[in-house]
C-alpha positions as CSV (number, residue, x, y, z in Angstrom):
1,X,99.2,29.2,-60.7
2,X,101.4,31.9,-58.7
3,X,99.4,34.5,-59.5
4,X,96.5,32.4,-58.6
5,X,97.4,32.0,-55.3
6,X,98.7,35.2,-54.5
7,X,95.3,36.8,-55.9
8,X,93.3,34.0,-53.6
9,X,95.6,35.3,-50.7
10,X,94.8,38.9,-51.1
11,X,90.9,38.5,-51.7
12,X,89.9,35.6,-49.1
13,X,91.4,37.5,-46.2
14,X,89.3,40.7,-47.5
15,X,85.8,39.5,-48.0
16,X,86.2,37.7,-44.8
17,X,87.2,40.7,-43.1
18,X,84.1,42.3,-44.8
19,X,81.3,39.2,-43.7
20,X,83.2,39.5,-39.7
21,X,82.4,43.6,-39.7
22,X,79.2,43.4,-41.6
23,X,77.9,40.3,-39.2
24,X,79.7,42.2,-36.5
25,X,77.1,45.7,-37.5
26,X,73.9,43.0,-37.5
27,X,74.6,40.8,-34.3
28,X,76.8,42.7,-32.0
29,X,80.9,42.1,-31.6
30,X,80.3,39.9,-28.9
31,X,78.1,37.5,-30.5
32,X,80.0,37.7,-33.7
33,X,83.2,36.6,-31.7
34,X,81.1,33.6,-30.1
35,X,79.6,32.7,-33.6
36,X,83.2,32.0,-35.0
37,X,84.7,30.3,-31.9
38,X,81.4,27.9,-32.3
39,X,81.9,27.0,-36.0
40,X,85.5,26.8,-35.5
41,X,84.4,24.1,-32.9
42,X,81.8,22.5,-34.3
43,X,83.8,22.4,-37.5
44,X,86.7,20.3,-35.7
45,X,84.6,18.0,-34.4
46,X,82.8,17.5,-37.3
47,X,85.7,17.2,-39.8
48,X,87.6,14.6,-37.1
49,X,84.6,12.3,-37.3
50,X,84.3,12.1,-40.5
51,X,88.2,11.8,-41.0
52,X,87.9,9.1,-38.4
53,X,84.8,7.4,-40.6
54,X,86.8,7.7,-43.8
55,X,89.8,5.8,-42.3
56,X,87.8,2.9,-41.2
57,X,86.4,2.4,-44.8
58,X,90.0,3.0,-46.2
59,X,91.2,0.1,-43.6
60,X,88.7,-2.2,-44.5
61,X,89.3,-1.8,-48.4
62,X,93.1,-2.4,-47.8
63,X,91.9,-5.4,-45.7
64,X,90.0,-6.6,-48.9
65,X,92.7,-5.9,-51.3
66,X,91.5,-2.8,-52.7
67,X,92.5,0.3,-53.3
68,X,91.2,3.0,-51.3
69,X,91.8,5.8,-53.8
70,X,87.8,7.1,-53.3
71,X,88.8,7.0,-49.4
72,X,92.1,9.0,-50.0
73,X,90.2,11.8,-52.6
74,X,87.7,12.1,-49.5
75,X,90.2,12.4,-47.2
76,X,92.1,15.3,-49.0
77,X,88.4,17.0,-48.8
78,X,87.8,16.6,-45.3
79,X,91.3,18.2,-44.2
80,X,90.6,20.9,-46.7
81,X,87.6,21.3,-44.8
82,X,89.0,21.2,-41.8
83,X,91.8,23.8,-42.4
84,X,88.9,26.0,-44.2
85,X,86.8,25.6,-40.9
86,X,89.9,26.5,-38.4
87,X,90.7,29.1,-40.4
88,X,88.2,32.8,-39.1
89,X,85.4,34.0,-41.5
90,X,82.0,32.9,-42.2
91,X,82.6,32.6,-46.0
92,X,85.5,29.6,-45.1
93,X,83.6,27.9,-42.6
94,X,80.6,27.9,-45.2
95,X,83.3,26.6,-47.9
96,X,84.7,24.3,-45.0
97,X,81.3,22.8,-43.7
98,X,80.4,22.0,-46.9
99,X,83.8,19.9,-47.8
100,X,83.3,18.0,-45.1
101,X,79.7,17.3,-44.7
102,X,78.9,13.9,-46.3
103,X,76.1,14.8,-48.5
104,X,77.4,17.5,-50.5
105,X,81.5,15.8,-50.2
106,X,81.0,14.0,-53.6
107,X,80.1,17.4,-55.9
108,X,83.7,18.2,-54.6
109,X,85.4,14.8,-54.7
110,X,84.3,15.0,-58.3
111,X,86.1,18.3,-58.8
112,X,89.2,16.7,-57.3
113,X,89.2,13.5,-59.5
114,X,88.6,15.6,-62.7
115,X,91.1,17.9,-61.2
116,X,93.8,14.7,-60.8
117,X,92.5,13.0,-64.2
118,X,93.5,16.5,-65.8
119,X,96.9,17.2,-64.5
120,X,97.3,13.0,-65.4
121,X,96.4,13.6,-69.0
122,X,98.5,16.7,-69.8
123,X,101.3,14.8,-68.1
124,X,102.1,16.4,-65.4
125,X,101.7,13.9,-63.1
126,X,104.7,12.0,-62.1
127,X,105.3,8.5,-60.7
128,X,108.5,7.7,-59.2
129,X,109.4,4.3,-57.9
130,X,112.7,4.7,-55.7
131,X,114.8,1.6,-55.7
């Protein structure tokens, strides 16, 4: 999982670096520079209404009695959305919008859930009830 991470550190920051300079050669600097401080922007605004949406419907199934564990798995994708879309590069912010976005949310909420279900079934998931 270290090495993982480490290799996701080292390549993410290059092919964005990459997609800025090539976009950058097509569009001009200036543009370029406006292009990400607009999907940065957009991003936000888009990723705090649907974060704002998804807490409502988590309120209202604590108010019935429910669980809101398909409100919390949609939460964890809109504020991975969210840090993708803060975060500078085109390649993120396409990663980002589409995280956060509700049509194509559940293909990912289904990766987390089989994600979750896996890590629950080789046991290494831990629950801890402090007394």
């Amino acid at each position: 999982m270290f090495k993982a991470l480490v290799a996701l550190m080292i390549i993410v920051p290059a092919i964005e670096i990459w997609g800025v300079i090539t976009v950058g050669k097509i569009i001009g600097a200036w543009e370029t520079v406006a292009l990400l401080l607009l999907t940065g922007f957009v991003g936000a605004f888009i990723a705090r209404r649907e974060a704002r949406r998804v807490w409502e419907y988590a309120q209202v199934q604590l108010r019935q009695g429910q669980i809101p564990g398909d409100s919390i798995v949609e939460g964890i994708c809109i504020f991975a959305g969210g840090v993708l879309l803060m975060s500078p590069g085109f390649f993120t912010d396409i990663v980002g919008f589409l995280l956060v976005f509700p049509l194509t949310r559940p293909f990912f909420k289904a990766l987390v859930l089989a994600y979750i279900r896996k890590k629950i079934a080789n046991g290494q998931v831990h629950m801890f009830k402090r007394w």
